[in-house]
VOBA-410855 format. One record per residue (C-alpha): residue in three letters; chain; x, y, z; residue number from 1. Coordinates in steps of 0.02 Angstrom, whole numbers, plus 50000, padded with zeros to 5 digits. Layout:
N
REC   r c  east north    up   k
REC ALA A     X     Y     Z NUM
...
This chain:
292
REC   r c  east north    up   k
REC UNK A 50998 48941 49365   1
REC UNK A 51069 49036 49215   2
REC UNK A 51009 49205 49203   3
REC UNK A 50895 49238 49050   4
REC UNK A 50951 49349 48897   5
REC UNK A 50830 49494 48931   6
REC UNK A 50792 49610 48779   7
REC UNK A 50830 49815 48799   8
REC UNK A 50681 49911 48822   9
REC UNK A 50620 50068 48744  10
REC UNK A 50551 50200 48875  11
REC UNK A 50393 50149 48846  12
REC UNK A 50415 49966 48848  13
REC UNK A 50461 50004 49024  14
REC UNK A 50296 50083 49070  15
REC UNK A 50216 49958 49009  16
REC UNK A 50308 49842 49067  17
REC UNK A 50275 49909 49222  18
REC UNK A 50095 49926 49233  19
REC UNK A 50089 49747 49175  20
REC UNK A 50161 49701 49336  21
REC UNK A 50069 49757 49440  22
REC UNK A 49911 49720 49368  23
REC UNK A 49949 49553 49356  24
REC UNK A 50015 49548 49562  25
REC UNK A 49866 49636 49613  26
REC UNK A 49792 49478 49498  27
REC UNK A 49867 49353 49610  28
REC UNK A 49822 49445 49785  29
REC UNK A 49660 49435 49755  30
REC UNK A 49637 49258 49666  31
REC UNK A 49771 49212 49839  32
REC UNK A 49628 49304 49961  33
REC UNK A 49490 49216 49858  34
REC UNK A 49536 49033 49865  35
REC UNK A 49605 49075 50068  36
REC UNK A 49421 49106 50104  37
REC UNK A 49363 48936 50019  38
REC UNK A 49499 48844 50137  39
REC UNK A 49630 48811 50027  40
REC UNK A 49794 48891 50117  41
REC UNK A 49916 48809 50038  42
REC UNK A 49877 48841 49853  43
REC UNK A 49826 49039 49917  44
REC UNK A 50009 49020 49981  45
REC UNK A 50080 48984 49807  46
REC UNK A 49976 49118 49724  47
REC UNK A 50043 49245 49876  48
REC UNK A 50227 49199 49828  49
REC UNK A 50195 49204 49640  50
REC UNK A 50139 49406 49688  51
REC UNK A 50263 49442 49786  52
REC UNK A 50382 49363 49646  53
REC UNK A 50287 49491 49523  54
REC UNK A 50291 49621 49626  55
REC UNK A 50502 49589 49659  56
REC UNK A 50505 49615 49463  57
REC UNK A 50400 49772 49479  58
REC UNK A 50537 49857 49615  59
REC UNK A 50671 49815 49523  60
REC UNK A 50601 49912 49375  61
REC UNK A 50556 50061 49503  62
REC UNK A 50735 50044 49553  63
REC UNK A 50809 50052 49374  64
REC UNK A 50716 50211 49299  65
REC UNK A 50804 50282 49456  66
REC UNK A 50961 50245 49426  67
REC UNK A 50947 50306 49241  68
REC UNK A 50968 50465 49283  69
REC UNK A 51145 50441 49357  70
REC UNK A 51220 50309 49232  71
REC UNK A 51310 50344 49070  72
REC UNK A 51207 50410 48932  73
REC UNK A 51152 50291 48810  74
REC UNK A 51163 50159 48922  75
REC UNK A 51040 50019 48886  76
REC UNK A 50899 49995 49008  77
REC UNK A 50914 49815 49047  78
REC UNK A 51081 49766 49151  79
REC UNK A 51161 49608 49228  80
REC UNK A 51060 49638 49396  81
REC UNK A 50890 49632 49301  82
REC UNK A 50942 49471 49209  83
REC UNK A 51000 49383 49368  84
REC UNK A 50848 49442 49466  85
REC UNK A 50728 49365 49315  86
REC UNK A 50801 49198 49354  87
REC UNK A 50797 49189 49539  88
REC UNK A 50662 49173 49661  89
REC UNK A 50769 49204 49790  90
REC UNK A 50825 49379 49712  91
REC UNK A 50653 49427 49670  92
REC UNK A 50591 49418 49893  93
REC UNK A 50752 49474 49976  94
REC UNK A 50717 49630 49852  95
REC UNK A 50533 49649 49911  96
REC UNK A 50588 49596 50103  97
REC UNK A 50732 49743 50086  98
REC UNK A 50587 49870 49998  99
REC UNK A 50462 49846 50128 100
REC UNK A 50573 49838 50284 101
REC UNK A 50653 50017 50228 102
REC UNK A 50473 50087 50173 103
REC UNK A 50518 50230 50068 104
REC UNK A 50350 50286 50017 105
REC UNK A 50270 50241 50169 106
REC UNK A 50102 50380 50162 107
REC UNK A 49991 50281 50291 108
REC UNK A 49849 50340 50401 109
REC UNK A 49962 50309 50560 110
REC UNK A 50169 50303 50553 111
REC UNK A 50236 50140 50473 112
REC UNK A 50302 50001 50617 113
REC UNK A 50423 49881 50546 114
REC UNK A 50426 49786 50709 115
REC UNK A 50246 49746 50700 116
REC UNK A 50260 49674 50538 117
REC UNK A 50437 49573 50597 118
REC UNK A 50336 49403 50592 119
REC UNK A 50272 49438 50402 120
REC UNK A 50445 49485 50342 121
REC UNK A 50491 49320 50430 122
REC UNK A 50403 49215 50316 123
REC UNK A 50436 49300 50147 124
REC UNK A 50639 49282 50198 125
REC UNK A 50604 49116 50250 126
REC UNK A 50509 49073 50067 127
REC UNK A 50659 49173 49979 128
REC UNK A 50775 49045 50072 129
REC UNK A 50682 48885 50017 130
REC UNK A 50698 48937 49840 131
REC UNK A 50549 48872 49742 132
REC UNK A 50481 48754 49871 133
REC UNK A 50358 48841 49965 134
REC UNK A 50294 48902 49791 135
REC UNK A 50268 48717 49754 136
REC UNK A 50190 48652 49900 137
REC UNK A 50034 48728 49849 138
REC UNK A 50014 48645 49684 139
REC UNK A 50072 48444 49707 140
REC UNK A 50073 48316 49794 141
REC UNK A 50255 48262 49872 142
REC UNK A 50342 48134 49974 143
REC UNK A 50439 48195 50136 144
REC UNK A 50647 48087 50155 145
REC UNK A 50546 47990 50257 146
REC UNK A 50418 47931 50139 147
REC UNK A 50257 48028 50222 148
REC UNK A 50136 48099 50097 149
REC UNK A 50151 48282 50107 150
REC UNK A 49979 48359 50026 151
REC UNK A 49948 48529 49995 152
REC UNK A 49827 48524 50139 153
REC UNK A 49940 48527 50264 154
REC UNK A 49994 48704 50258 155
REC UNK A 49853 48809 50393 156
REC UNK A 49945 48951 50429 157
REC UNK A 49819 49081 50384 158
REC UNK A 49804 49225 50498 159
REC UNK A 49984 49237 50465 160
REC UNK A 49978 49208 50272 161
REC UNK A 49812 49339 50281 162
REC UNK A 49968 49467 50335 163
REC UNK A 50101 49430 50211 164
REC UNK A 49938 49452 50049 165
REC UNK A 49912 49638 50100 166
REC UNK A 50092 49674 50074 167
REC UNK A 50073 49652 49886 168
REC UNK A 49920 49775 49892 169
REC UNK A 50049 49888 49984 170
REC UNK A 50197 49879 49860 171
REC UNK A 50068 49902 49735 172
REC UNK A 50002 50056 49817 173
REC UNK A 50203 50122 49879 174
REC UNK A 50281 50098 49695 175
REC UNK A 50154 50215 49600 176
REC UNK A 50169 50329 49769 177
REC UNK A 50350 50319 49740 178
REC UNK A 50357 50372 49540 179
REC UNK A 50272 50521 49616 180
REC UNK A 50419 50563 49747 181
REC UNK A 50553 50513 49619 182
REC UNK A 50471 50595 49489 183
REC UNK A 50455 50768 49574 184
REC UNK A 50646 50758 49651 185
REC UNK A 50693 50727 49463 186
REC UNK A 50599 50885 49398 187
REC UNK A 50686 50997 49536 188
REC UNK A 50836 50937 49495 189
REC UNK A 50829 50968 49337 190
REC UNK A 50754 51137 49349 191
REC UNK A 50867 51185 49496 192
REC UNK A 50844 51317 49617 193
REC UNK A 50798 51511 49594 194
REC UNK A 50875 51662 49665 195
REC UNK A 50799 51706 49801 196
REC UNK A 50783 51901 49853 197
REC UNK A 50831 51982 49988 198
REC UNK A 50656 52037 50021 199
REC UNK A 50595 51831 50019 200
REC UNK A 50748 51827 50154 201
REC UNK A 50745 51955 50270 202
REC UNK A 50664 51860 50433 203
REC UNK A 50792 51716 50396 204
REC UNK A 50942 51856 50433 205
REC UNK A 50854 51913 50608 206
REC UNK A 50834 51714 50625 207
REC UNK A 51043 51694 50589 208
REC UNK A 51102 51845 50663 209
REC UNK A 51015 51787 50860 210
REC UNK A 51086 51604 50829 211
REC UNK A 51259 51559 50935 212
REC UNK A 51420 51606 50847 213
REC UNK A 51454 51416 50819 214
REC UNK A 51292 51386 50705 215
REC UNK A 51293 51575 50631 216
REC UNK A 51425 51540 50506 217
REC UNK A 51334 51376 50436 218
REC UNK A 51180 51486 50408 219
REC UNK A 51263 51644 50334 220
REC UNK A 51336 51511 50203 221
REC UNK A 51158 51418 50170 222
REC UNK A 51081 51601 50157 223
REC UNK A 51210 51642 50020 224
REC UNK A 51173 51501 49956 225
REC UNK A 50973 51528 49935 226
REC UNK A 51032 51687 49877 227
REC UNK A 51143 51629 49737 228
REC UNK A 51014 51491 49683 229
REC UNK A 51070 51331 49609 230
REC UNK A 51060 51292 49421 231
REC UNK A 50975 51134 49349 232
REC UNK A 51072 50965 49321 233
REC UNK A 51038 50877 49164 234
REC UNK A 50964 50709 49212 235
REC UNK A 51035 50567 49089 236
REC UNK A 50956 50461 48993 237
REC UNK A 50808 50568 49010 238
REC UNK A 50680 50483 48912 239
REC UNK A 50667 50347 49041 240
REC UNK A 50622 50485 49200 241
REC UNK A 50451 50465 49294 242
REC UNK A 50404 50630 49193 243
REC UNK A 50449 50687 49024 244
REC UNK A 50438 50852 48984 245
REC UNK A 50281 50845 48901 246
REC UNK A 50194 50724 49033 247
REC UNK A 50042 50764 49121 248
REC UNK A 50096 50827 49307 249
REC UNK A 49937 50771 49387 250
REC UNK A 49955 50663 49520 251
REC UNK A 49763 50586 49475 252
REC UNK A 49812 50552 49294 253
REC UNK A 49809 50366 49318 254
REC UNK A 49660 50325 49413 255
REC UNK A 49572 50161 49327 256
REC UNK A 49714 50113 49239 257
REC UNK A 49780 49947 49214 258
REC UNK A 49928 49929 49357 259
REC UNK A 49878 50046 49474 260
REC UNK A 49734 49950 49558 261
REC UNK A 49813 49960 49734 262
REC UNK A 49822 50145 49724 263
REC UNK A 49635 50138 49682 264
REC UNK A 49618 50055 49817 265
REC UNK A 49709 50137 49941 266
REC UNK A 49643 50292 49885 267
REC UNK A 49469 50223 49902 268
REC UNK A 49495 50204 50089 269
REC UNK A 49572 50354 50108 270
REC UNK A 49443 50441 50052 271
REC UNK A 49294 50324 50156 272
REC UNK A 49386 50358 50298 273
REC UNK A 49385 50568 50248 274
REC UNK A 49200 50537 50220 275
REC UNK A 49181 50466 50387 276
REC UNK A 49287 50597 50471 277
REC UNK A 49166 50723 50400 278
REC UNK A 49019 50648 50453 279
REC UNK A 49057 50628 50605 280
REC UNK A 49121 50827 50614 281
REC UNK A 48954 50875 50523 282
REC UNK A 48866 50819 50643 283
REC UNK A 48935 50886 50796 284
REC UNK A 48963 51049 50704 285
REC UNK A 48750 51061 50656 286
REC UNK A 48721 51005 50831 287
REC UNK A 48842 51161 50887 288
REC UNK A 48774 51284 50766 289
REC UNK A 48576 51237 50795 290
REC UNK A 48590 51343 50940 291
REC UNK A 48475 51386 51098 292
């Protein structure tokens, strides 16, 4: 398929952009979880893949304000690689399959396990693979190569499809984690590093001077180093960072906005499951303090 002419984008066309996203894949997981309770797995199927597809879009967004800041100046938002991924199904899951086997911004409860989720991967490779076919198969009616009906009614995989929905809640959740990250590595690198005295370093020189010969020199250098400071780099094309100069640092800013209902979300559990913590503490701890 040809790739479509995309139009450039101002900085904030791209938040918007954006936000539009992933409101509209969060859309889609739960109109998919909806119609998978009333039975229908197929067409909850089509809706998963049409998030996922959304949520491709959405990384490869992500992935561009990054790469801003390293590109010449002036150098127009949308590329070749956004117009190609536009077009293609196939571009838009290998891109979520390759986001959430590396899991960048993993910030879970318990450490991430890409093995565990090896089956789930499985099937959004496999739906990347049969272009827009497994899409389809949730929305008509077809005839096999050997004439059997094939109705959407067919497809009953869904513990397994039950999986593969939550992972748009988690990109949705990751990304916005991830402006964070990027955002913060891109305001340090800007602002560099200060001097640091000799005062702030005096326990790391008893630390170097006991250290073997053959790892005393590297940490004499880094020490120099921390002494000396580092000065800012200039990030490029600046207007399209995760946080212009004037921008609100707060990592709550966005709460109830549109496109950042996963991180609701997952911050909604997070804190039930604080809440529960506590309760559970606060009892124990009145039970301790009550006495004889």
């Amino acid at each position: 398929m040809a790739s479509r002419k995309l139009p450039n984008l101002s900085p904030q066309q791209v938040v918007d952009l954006q936000d539009a996203l992933l409101a509209n894949a969060d859309r889609l997981l739960v109109s998919a979880l909806t119609v998978l309770d009333l039975g229908h797995v197929a067409l909850a199927r089509s809706l998963a893949i049409l998030g996922l597809e959304e949520s491709g879009k959405a990384i490869a967004i992500h992935e561009r304000r990054i790469e801003m800041a390293y590109v010449s100046e002036g150098e127009p938002f949308m590329c070749d690689q956004l117009e190609e991924l536009w077009a293609s199904h196939e571009r838009k899951l290998e891109l979520v399959h390759r986001f959430l086997v590396e899991e960048r911004y993993w910030f879970g409860a318990e450490p991430s396990n890409p093995a565990a989720n090896a089956a789930s991967l499985g099937s959004i490779r496999a739906w990347a693979r049969r272009h827009d076919r497994s899409k389809q198969r949730g929305f008509y009616v077809d005839v096999s190569r050997t004439g059997a009906v094939m109705a959407p009614n067919d497809v009953a995989d869904e513990d397994a499809l039950r999986s593969v929905i939550q992972f748009v809640h988690q990109i949705g959740w990751q990304l916005r984690l991830g402006e964070h990250i990027e955002g913060k590595q891109q305001d340090s690198q800007e602002a560099g590093t200060p001097p640091m005295s000799d005062e702030d370093l005096a326990w790391l020189d008893k630390v170097a001077s006991d250290l073997p010969q053959d790892t005393r020199d590297t940490s004499i250098a880094i020490l120099q180093g921390m002494r000396a400071g580092h000065p800012g780099t200039p990030l490029r094309n600046s207007a399209y960072r995760f946080n212009p100069p004037d921008a609100d640092r707060n990592p709550f800013r966005n709460l109830g906005k549109q496109g950042y209902e996963a991180q609701d979300r997952q911050l909604d559990q997070l804190r039930d499951e604080l809440d529960r913590q506590v309760g559970e503490g606060g009892e124990g701890s009145a039970n301790a303090d009550a006495g004889p």
